[in-house]
C-alpha positions in Angstrom: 0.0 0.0 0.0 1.6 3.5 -0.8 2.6 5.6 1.8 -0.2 8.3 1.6 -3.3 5.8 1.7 -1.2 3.8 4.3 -1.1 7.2 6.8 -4.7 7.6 6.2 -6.0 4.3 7.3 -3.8 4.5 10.1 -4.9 8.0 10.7 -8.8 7.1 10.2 -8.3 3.9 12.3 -7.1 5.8 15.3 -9.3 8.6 14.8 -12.2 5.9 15.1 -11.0 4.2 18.0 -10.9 7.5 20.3 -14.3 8.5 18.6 -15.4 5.0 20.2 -14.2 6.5 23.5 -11.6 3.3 23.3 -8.8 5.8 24.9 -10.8 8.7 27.2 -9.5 12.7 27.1 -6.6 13.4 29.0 -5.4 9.3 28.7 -2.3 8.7 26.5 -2.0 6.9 24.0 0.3 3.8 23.8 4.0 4.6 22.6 5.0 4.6 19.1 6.2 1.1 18.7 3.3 -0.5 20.5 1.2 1.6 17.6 3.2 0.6 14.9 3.5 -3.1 15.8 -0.6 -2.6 16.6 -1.8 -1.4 12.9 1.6 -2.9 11.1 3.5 -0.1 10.0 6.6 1.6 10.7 7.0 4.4 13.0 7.3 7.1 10.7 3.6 6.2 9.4 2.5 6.4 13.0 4.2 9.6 13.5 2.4 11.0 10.6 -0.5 9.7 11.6 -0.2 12.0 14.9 0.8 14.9 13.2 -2.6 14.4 11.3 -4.7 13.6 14.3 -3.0 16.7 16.7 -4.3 19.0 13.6 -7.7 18.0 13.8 -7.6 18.8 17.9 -7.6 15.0 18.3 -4.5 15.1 20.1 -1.4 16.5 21.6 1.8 15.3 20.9 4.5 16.6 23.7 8.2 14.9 24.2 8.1 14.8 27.8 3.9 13.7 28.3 3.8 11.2 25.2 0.6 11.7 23.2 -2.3 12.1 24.8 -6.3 12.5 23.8 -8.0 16.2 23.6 -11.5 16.6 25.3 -14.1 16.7 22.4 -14.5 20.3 22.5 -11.1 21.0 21.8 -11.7 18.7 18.1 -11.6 20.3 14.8 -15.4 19.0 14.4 -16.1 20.6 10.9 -12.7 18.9 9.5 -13.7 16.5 6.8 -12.6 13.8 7.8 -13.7 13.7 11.7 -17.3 14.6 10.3 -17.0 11.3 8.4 -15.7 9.4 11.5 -18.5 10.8 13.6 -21.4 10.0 10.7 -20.0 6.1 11.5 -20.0 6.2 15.3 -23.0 5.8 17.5 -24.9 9.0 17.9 -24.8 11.2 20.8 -27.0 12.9 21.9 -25.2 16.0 22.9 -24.1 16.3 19.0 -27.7 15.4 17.4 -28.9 18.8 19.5 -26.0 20.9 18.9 -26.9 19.4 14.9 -30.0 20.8 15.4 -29.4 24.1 16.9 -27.1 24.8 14.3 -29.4 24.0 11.4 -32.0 26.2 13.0 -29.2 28.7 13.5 -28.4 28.3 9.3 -31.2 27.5 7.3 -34.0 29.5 7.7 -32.0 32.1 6.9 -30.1 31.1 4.0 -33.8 30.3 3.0 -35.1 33.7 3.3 -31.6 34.8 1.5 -32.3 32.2 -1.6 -35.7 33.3 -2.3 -34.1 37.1 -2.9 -31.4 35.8 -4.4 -31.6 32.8 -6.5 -31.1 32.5 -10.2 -33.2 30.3 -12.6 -30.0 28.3 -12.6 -30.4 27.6 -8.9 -34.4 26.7 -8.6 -33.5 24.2 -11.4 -31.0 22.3 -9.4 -33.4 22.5 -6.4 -36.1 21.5 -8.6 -33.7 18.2 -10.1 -32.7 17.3 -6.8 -36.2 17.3 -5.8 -37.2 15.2 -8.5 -34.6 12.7 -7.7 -35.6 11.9 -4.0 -39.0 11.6 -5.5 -37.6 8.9 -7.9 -35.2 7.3 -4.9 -38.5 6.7 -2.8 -39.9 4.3 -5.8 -36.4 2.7 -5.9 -34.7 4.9 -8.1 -31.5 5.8 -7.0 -29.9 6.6 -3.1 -32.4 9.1 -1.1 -30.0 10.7 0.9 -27.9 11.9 -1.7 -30.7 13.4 -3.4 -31.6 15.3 0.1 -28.0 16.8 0.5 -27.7 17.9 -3.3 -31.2 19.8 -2.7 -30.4 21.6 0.4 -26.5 22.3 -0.7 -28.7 23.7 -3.8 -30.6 25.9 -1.5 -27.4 27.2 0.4 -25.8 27.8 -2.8 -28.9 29.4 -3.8 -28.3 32.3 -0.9 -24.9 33.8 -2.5 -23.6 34.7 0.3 -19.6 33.4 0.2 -19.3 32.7 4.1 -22.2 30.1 4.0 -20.6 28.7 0.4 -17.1 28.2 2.7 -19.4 26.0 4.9 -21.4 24.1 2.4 -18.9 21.1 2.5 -19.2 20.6 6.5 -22.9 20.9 6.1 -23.3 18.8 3.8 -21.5 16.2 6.1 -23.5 17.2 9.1 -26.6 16.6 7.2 -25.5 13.5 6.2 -25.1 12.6 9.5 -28.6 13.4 10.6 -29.9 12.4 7.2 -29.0 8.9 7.4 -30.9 8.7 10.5 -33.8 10.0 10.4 -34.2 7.9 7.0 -34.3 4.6 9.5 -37.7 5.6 10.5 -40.6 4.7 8.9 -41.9 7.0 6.2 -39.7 10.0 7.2 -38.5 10.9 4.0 -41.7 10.2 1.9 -43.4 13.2 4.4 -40.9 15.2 3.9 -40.6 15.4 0.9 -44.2 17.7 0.1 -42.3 19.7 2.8 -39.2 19.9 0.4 -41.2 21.0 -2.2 -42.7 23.8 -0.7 -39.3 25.2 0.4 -38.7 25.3 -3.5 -42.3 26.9 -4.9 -41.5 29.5 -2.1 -38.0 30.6 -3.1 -38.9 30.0 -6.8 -41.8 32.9 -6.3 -39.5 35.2 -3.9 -41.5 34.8 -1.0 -38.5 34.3 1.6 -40.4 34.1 5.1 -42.2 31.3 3.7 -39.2 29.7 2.4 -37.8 29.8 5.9 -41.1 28.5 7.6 -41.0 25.4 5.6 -37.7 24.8 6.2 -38.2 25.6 9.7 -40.7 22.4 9.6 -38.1 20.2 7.8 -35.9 20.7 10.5 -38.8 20.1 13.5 -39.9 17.4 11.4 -36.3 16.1 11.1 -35.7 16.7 15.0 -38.7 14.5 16.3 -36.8 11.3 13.8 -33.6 11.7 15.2 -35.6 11.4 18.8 -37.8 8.0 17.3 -33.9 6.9 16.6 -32.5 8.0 19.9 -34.9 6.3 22.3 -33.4 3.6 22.4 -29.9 4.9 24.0 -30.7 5.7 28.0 -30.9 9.3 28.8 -31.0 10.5 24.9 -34.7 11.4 24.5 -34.8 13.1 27.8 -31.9 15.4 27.1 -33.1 16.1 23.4 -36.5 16.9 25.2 -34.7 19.0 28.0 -33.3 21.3 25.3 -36.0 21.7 23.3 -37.9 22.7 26.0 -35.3 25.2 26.8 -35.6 26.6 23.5 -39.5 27.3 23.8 -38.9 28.8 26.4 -36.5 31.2 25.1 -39.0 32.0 22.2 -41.9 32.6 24.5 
């Protein structure tokens, strides 16, 4: 295997295990040559594997402390690649919410934005993204993928640069969440009316109804991700504890 793809899955496989919580913030990690006779490669691959993983925030690398794990709010979380390593670990639900806010946070403004702002060019890729998820639901190609491309099409469709420079880690968050709310059952065939409407509104300019339909996407979308976390002790109650906190800073 070549040396580059070689310090990736090193890098990836490490990055995974302290995702897993397999080595806890603050802990070290074991020494170089316990790694390197671990995932069978040479020292320098596991050096540049830590040089990788420090620059994400994963770790920190120090001659006289050895390498030792970051708490998870010291993590690079909109690097590419730990988005991908989270969208493959089990869902927390400290992340899901903090998903959540952020979308509400994002969206309904880059909806209201898009129906000011949007060229023909940009309904129509709405408008074929659209039409794919309605194919995907009668078998016709992957669902998800059809989801992202319509609502990177709708942040594209605000031209505003700053949210272009994040289109790639949103995309990846709503991945994330998109892949599982689509577990539960019929989630994506009502949303997708819901999709719709978020289009006819920025199609005809009418941005606060762009952002209200969006708005339910995203409640629609939260009450999913609670059917999938019910199951983990703890998770619906704190996803219900922060909603509620959120009402009541609307009220």
């Amino acid at each position: 295997m070549r040396s580059g793809r070689l310090h990736a899955r090193v890098t990836e496989a490490i990055g995974r295990s302290i995702l897993r919580g397999e080595i806890e913030p603050g802990h070290a990690l074991p020494v170089e040559d316990a790694l390197a006779a671990e995932h069978g490669v040479s020292r320098a691959v596991i050096r540049e594997a830590m040089k990788s993983l420090s620059a994400k925030g994963m770790v920190s690398v120090r001659p006289s402390r050895g390498t030792r794990v970051l708490p998870r709010g010291r993590w690079q979380i909109l690097d590419p690649d730990v988005l991908d390593w989270l969208g493959g670990s089990p869902p927390e639900p400290d992340f899901v919410t903090e998903l959540l806010e952020l979308r509400l946070m994002i969206e309904p403004e880059a909806a209201r934005l898009a129906a000011r702002r949007a060229t023909v060019e940009d309904v129509a890729a709405m408008r074929a993204a659209l039409a794919r998820m309605a194919a995907a639901l009668d078998g016709e190609g992957d669902y998800v993928t059809a989801d992202i491309a319509f609502h990177e099409a709708l942040l594209e469709a605000a031209h505003n640069r700053f949210l272009n420079q994040l289109g790639s880690a949103m995309s990846r968050l709503l991945r994330f969440g998109t892949n599982l709310s689509w577990r539960y059952p019929d989630a994506a065939r009502g949303s997708l009316p819901v999709h719709g409407a978020v289009l006819e509104a920025v199609a005809r300019g009418d941005g606060e109804e762009a952002a209200a339909h969006v708005l339910h996407l995203i409640e629609r979308h939260e009450r999913h991700l609670r059917g999938m976390l019910g199951s983990m002790p703890g998770g619906v109650d704190h996803m219900a504890r922060n909603s509620a906190d959120g009402e009541e800073n609307r009220s």
